[in-house]
ZAMARGU-4260 file (C-alpha; in steps of 0.2 Angstrom, whole numbers, plus 5000, padded with zeros to 4 digits):
<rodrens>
0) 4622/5175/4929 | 4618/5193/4922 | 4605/5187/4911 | 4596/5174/4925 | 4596/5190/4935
5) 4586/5199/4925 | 4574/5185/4921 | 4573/5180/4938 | 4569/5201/4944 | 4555/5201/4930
10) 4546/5187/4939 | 4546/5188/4956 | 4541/5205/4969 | 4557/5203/4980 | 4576/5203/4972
15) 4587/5193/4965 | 4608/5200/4966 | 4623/5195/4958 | 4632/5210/4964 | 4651/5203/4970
20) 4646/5217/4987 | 4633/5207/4992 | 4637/5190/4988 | 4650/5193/4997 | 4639/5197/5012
25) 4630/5181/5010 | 4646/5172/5008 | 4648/5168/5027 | 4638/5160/5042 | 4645/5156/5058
30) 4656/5143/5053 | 4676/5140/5047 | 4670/5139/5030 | 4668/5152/5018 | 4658/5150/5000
35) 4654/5165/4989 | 4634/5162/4980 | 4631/5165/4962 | 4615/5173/4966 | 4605/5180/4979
40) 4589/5180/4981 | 4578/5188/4993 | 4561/5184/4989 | 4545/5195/4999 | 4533/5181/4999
45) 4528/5163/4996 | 4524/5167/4979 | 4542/5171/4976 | 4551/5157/4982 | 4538/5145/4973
50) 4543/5153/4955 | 4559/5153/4960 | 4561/5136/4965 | 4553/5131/4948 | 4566/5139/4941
55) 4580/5132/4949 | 4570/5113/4947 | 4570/5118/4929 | 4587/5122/4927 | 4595/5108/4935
60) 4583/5095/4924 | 4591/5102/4909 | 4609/5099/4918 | 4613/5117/4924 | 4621/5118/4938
65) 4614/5130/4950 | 4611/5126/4968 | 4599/5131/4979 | 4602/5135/4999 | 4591/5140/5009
70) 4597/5156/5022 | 4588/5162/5038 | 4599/5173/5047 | 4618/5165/5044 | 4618/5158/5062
75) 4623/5141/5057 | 4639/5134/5064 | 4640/5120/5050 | 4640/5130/5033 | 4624/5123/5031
80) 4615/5140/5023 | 4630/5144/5010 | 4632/5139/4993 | 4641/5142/4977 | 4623/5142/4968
85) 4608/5153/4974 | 4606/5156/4992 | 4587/5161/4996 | 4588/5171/5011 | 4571/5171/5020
90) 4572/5190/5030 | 4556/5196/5022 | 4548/5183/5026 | 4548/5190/5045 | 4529/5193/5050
95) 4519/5185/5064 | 4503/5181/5056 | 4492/5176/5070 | 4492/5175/5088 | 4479/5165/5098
100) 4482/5167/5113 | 4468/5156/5123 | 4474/5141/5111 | 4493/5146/5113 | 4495/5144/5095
105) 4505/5155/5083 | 4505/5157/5065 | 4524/5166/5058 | 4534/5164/5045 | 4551/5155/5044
110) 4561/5171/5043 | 4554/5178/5061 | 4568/5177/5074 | 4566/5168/5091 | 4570/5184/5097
115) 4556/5195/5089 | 4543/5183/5093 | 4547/5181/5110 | 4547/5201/5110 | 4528/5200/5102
120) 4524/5185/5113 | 4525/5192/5128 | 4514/5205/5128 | 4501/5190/5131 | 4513/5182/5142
125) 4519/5170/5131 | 4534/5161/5124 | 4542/5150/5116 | 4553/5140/5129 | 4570/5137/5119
130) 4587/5142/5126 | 4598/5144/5111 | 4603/5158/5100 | 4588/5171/5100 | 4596/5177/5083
135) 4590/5160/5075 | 4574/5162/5064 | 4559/5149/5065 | 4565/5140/5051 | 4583/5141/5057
140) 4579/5133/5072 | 4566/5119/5062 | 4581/5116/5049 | 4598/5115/5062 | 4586/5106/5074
145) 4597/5110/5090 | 4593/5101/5107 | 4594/5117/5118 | 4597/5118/5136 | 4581/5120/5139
150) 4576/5103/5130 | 4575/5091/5145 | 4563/5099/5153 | 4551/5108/5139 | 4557/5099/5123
155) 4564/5102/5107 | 4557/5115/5093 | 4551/5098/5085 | 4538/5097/5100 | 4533/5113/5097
160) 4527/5114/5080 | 4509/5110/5073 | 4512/5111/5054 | 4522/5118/5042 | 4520/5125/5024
165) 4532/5120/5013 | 4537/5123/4996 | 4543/5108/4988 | 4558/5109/4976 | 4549/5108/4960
170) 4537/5124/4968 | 4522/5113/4973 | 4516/5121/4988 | 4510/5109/5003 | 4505/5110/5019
175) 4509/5096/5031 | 4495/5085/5038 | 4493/5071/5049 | 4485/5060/5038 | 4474/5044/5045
180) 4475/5026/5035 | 4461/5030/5023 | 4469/5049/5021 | 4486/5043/5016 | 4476/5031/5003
185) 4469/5047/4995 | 4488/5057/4997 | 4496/5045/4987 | 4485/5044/4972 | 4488/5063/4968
190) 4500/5063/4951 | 4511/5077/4960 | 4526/5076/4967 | 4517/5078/4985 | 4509/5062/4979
195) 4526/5054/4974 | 4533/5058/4991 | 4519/5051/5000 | 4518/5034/4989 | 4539/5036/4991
200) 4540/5037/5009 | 4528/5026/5014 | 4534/5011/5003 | 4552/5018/5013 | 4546/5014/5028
205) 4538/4998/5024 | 4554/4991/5015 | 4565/4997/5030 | 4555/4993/5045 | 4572/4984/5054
210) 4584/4999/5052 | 4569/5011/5056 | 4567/5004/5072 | 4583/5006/5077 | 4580/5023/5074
215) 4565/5027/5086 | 4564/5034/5106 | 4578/5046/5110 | 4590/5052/5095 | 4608/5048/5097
220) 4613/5057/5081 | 4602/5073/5073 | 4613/5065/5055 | 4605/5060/5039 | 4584/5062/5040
225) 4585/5051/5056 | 4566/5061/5060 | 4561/5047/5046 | 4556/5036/5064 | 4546/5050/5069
230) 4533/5050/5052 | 4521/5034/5055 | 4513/5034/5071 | 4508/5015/5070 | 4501/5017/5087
235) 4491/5032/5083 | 4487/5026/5066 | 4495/5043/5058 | 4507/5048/5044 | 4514/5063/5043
240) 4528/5070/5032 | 4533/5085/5045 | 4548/5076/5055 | 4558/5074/5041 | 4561/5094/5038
245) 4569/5094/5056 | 4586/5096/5054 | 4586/5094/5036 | 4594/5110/5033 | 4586/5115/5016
250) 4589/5099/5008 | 4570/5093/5005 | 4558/5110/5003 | 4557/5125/5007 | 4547/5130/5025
255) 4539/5145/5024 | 4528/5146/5036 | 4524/5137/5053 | 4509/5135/5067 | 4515/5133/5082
260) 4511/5130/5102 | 4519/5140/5117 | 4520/5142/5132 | 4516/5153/5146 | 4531/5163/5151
265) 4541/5151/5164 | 4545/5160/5182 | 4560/5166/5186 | 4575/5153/5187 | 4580/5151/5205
270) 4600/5147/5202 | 4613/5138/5212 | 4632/5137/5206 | 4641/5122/5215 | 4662/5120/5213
275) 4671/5105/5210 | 4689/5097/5210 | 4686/5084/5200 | 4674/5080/5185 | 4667/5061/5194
280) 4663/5073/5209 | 4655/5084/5198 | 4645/5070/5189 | 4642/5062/5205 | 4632/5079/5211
285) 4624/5081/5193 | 4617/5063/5193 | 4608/5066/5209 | 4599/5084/5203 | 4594/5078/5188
290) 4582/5069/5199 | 4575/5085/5204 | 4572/5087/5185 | 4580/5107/5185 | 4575/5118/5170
295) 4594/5120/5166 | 4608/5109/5172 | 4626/5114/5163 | 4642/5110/5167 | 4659/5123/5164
300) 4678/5117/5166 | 4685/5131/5177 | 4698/5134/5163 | 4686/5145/5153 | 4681/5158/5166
305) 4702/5159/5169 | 4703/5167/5152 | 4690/5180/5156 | 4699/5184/5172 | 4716/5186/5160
310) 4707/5200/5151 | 4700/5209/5168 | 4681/5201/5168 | 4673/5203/5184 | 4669/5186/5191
315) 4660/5189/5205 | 4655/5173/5212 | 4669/5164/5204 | 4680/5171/5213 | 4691/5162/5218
320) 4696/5150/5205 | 4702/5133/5208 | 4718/5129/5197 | 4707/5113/5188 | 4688/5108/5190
325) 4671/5110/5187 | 4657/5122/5189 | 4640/5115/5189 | 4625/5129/5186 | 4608/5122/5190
330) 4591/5132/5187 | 4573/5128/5194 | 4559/5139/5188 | 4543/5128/5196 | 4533/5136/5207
335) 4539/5148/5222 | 4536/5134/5233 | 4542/5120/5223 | 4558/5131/5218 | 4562/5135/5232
340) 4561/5115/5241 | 4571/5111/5226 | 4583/5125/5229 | 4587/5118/5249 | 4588/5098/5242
345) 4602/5106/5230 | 4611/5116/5241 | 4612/5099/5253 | 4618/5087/5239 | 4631/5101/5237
350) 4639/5099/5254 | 4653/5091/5248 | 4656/5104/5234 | 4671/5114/5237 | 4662/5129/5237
355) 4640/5131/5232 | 4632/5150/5231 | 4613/5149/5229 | 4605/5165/5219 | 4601/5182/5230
360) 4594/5199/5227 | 4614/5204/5231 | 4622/5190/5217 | 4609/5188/5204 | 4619/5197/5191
365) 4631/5188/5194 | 4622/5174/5188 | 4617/5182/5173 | 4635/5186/5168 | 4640/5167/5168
370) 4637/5168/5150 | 4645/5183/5143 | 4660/5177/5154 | 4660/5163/5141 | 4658/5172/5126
375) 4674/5181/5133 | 4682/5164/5132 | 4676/5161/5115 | 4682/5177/5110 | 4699/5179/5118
380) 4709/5193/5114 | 4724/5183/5109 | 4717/5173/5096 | 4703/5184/5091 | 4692/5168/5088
385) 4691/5150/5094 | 4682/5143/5079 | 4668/5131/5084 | 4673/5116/5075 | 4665/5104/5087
390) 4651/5112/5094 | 4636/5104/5099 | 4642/5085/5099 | 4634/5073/5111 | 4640/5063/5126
395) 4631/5053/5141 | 4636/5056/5158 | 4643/5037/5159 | 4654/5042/5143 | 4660/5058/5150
400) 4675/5054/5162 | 4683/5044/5147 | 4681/5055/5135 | 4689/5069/5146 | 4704/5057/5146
405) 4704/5057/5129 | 4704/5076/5126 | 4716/5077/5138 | 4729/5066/5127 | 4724/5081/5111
410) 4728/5095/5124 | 4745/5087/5126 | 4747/5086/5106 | 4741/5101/5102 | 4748/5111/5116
415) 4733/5119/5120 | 4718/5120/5134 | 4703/5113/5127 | 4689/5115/5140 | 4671/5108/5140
420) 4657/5117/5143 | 4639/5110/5142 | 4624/5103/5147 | 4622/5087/5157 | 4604/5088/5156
425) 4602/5086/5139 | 4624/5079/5136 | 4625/5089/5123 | 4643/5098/5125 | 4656/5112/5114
430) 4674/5110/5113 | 4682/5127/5105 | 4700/5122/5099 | 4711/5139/5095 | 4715/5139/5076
435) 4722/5152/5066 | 4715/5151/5050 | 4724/5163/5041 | 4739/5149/5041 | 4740/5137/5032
440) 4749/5124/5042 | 4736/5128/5055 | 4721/5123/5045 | 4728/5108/5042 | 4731/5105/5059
445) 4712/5111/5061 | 4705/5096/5048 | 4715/5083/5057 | 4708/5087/5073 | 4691/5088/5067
450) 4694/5068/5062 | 4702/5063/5076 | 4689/5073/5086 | 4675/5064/5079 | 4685/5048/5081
455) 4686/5050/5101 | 4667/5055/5102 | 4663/5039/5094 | 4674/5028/5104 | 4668/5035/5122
460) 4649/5031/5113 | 4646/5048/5108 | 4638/5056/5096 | 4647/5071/5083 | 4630/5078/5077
465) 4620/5072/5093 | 4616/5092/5097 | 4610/5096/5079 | 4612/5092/5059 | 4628/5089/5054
470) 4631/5104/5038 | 4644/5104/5027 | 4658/5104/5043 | 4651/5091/5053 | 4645/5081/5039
475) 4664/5075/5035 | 4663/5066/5052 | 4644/5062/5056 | 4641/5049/5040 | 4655/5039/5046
480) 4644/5036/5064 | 4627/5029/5048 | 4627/5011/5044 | 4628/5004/5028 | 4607/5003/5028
485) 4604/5021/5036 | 4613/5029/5024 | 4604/5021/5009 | 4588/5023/5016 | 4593/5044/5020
490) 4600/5043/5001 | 4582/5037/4995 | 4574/5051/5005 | 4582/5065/4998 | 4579/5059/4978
495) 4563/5056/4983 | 4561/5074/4989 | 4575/5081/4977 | 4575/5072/4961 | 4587/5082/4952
500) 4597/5085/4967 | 4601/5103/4968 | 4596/5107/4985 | 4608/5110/4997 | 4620/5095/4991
505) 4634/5100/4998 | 4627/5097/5015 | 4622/5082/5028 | 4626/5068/5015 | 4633/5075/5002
510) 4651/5084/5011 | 4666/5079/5008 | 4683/5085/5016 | 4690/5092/4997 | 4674/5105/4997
515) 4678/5109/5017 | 4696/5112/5012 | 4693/5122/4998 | 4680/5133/5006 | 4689/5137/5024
520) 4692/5154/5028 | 4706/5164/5031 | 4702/5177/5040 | 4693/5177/5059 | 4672/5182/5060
525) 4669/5197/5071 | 4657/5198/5085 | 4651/5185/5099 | 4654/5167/5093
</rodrens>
């Protein structure tokens, strides 16, 4: 490694480590898992990363193994941006381009954070309208493909971007278009390997019509390159390569940079926070104002907030807490008018609740602390870390009642509260199970219950990677939800893209529960979870 170090800093403006220090440092992201690179990278422009990728393309056509992961900012739950390879961590690549602010168009590279560009964005009162983790970079967001809370209302990130560059993995540099009948004709006559995957996935598409039907309208599953239904526009008469990238988590290029469409900067969210004994109450009351389409719609087992009370948290409107049920946190940010008609139908759908607070100038921060009261759950004092195993999974309203059930049965097992918190709107939910993964025995325990897990979300109808890509964790489950034909058609896809297979392949189709095992770690991660 000492020697592709050097060679690799001679070549390229930005860095290339192999310092055990700072592998270290990229060894981790948000996940159980822990794998330790060979070699960092941090490259300062596009340039870099295209030399760097020839490399790497190179390397693995003469049979060396060196894989390449792509890193934003560690915030994946899934272990999809570590690697016993190369990791190529896109910091520097941090700078908002261009701003036009009477198109509502924005030109940034993959490393900017959400946070950072809606800091820059607002300044023309703009933004872009996702509620997830502002720490997540563009790319981050574009390769994890989550279905934030916001989601129902505004859309995805994928209904937010306008095109990408990408870096392919032998270092062609593209830039996605949507092509027209007679463009696509011109696309695939090119002898590059842009040309190649054009000719590639189009003769895909036409070979696998039937499976990529099932596919199309709303997503069930974020697993494999299911965006495949999203490429050909028959109705429009389009092609475009783009969707596939969401959710792909490195495994087919390299994004670098991205144009996309915002948004003014929504009102200020009038809230309302309805209690519940039951959960078919509180599904009852949640069917109903999803009618009133609300901005945010979640729903919080009363168990969580009991553990912030444990460790002295201020609940404010929480208090008191019912023994067992259900908080339902509804936002509306419309016009005054509208928010506020919105606001009275809630509060009257509520009636029955055991107890409803509507937002005020005296409890509005007590709204705003609903979510650091969770991350005080996550991040209970006693177990230092509830590891986020089973984050993100998806479940319909109809589902939910049975699957509680179900859960119910594990909590019995295990010996341990296992609450849900989520969003109806969108029913994409989190389950934190409490491990400690220093044990042994308790990792163990940890892998079974990710499989039996999965196994409950799949009979109640569900989804294990609905909420986003699946990683190297979610992976072990996720396949097992792909027929036969989808996971032949995602297999062709990636060597299409990849044809010597050293992107990512640990991830999405390529995990596998001896490389989890191997990899988990034994020690808890620090911070907010």
């Amino acid at each position: 490694m000492n020697k592709i170090t050097k060679y690799l800093n001679q070549h390229i403006d930005g860095q290339v480590f192999d310092r055990p220090s700072i592998l270290r440092a990229y060894s981790r992201d948000k996940s159980v898992i822990e794998v330790t690179p060979r070699l960092v990278a941090i490259p300062y422009d596009t340039d870099d990363i295209k030399f760097l990728m020839r490399f790497a393309n190179d390397v693995a056509d003469k049979n060396f193994k060196l894989p390449v992961t792509v890193r934003g900012a560690g915030q994946s739950k899934t272990g999809a941006c570590l690697s016993e390879g190369m990791v190529i961590s896109t910091e520097k690549l941090n700078k908002i381009e261009e701003v036009d602010e009477h198109a509502r168009l924005v030109r940034v590279q993959t490393g900017v954070t959400l946070e950072k560009l809606n800091a820059v964005l607002a300044a023309y009162n703009l933004c872009l309208p996702l509620k997830t983790n502002e720490k997540q970079t563009i790319g981050g967001l574009i390769s994890t493909f989550p279905t934030d809370s916001y989601a129902k209302k505004y859309g995805s990130i994928f209904y937010f971007v306008e095109r990408m560059e990408i870096v392919l993995s032998n270092g062609e540099l593209v830039q996605t278009i949507s092509y027209t009948p007679h463009g696509l004709k011109n696309a695939e006559r090119a002898e590059t390997l842009e040309g190649k995957i054009y000719r590639g996935i189009n003769q895909l598409i036409s070979e696998n019509e039937e499976v990529i039907a099932g596919l199309s309208g709303e997503l069930k599953t974020r697993a494999g390159y299911s965006m495949i239904s999203q490429v050909e526009k028959k109705d429009q008469k389009t092609f475009d390569i783009m969707p596939l990238f969401f959710g792909a988590e490195g495994t087919l290029g390299v994004i670098t940079e991205v144009i996309l469409r915002v948004e003014p900067i929504p009102r200020p969210a009038k809230h309302v926070l309805a209690t519940f004994p039951t959960l078919e109450k509180a599904t009852e009351y949640m069917k109903r104002i999803a009618k009133l389409e609300p901005s945010v719609l979640e729903v919080f087992d009363t168990r969580i907030f009991k553990i912030a009370a444990k460790h002295g948290k201020n609940l404010g409107l929480l208090e008191p807490l019912i023994d067992k049920g259900y908080y339902v946190l509804v936002a509306f940010d419309d016009s005054f008018f509208t928010a506020t008609k919105k606001l009275r139908q809630t509060m009257g759908i509520g009636a029955n609740a055991a107890s409803i607070s509507a937002e005020n100038d005296l409890n509005s921060d007590d709204f705003k602390e609903i979510y650091t009261l969770v991350d005080c759950y996550l991040n209970d004092e006693n177990s230092m870390e509830r590891p986020s195993l089973v984050d993100d999974f998806m479940m319909s309203g109809d589902g939910l009642p049975k699957f509680i059930e179900k859960v119910a049965m594990i909590e019995k097992a295990l010996k341990q509260d296992l609450p849900i918190f989520g969003s109806f709107a969108t029913g994409v939910y989190t389950v934190r199970p409490d491990f400690d993964l220093s044990d042994i025995a308790e990792r163990k325990r940890a892998m079974q219950f990710l499989r039996y897990f999965g196994k409950i979300v799949r009979e109640c109808g569900g989804s294990f990677a609905g909420g986003s890509s699946e990683g190297r964790v979610k992976g072990l489950i996720s396949t097992r939800e792909l027929t036969e034909h989808e996971q032949k058609l995602y297999e062709k896809v990636k060597k299409i893209f990849d044809p010597n297979g050293f992107m990512n392949p640990e991830t999405k189709l390529g995990a596998s529960f001896a490389d989890v095992v191997r990899h988990l770690r034994t020690s808890e991660n620090q911070g907010l979870k």
